[in-house]
N, C-alpha and C positions, 0 to 999 in steps of 0.2 A: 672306925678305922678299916680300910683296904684291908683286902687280904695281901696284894702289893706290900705295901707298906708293913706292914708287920711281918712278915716274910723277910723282907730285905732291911727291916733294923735289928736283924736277930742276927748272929754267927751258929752254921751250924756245928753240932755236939762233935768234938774229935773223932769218936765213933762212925758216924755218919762219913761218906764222901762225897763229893760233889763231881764224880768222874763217872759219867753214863758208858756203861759198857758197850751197847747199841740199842738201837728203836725197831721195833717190829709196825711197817704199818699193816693195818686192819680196813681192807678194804671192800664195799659194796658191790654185791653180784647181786645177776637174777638166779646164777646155776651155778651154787659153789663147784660142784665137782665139776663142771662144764669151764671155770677160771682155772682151778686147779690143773686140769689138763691142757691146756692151751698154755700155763705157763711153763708146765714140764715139756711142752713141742718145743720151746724156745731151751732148752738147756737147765732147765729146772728139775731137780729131785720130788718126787709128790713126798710130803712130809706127812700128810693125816689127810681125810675129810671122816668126820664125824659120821656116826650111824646114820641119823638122822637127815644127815646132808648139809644141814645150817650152818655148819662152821671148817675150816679146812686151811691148808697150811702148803709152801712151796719151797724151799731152801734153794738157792741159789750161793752157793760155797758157804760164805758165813752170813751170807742176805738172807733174810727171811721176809715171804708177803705170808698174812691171813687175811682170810675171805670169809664173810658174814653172808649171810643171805637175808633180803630184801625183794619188796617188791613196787618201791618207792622208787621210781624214775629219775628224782629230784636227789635220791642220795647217790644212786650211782652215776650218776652225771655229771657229780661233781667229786665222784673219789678221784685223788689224785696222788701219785704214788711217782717221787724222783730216787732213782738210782744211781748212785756215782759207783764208776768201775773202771776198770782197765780194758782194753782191747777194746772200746765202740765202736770200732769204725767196721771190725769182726761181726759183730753184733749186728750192727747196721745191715751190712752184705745178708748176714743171715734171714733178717726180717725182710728186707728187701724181697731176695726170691722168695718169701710167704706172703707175701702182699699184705703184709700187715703194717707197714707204716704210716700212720696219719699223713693225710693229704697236706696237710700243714704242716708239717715234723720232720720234712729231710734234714740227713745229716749238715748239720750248722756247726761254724765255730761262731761262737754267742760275744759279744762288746765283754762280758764280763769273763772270760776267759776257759769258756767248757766247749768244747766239741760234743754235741750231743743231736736226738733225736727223740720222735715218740710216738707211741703207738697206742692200740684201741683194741682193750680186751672184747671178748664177744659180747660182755655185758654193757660195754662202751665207757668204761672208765679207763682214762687217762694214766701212761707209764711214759715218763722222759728215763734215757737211759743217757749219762752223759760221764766222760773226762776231766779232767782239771789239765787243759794244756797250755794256759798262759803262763804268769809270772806274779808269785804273793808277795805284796808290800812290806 
């Protein structure tokens, strides 16, 4: 049997909720403190980086990123980290005059109904920063 399958023929215990508070992504650096301050340039709190430097943390109001440290190319090339928020087009302007927006990433309003953008930490993993400004079914 699936772990699927057994999973989903189960109800869970009243106890238990099914309502996720929120997600922290965990994401691939070469220089955690070197992501950590890059994200606090953009409007971020520095929340921790560890003694050792390996692990680190940025609060964005009630957004939180963490950063691992790596030296696998292959993992930070494909961390990928989407923010939904208010004000992007704020945001935009900001990163804008930083020259930090992906060559690919201008501000877009997307078929599926976000206004968003994205950008390229120093360690070169991917941040879309987007809106919800269409209409839910």
């Amino acid at each position: 049997m699936s772990i699927h399958s057994a999973l989903s023929s189960r109800m869970l215990p009243e106890n238990i909720t099914s309502d996720f508070a929120y997600a922290i992504p965990v994401m691939a650096s070469y220089n955690v403190q070197e992501s950590v301050d890059f994200m606090t340039d953009l409007g971020g709190t520095r929340s921790f980086v560890t003694e050792d430097g390996r692990y680190g943390g940025v609060l964005f109001g009630k957004a939180e990123i963490h950063y691992y440290l790596t030296d696998d190319p292959t993992l930070v090339e494909n961390s990928v980290c989407r923010v939904n928020m208010s004000s992007v087009e704020a945001l935009y302007e900001w990163c804008r005059q930083r020259n930090v927006v992906h060559p690919n990433g201008h501000l877009e309003i997307k078929p599926y109904g976000y206004c968003e953008f994205s950008i390229l930490d120093p360690s070169g993993a991917l941040y879309t920063f987007a809106e919800f400004v269409g209409h839910r079914d």
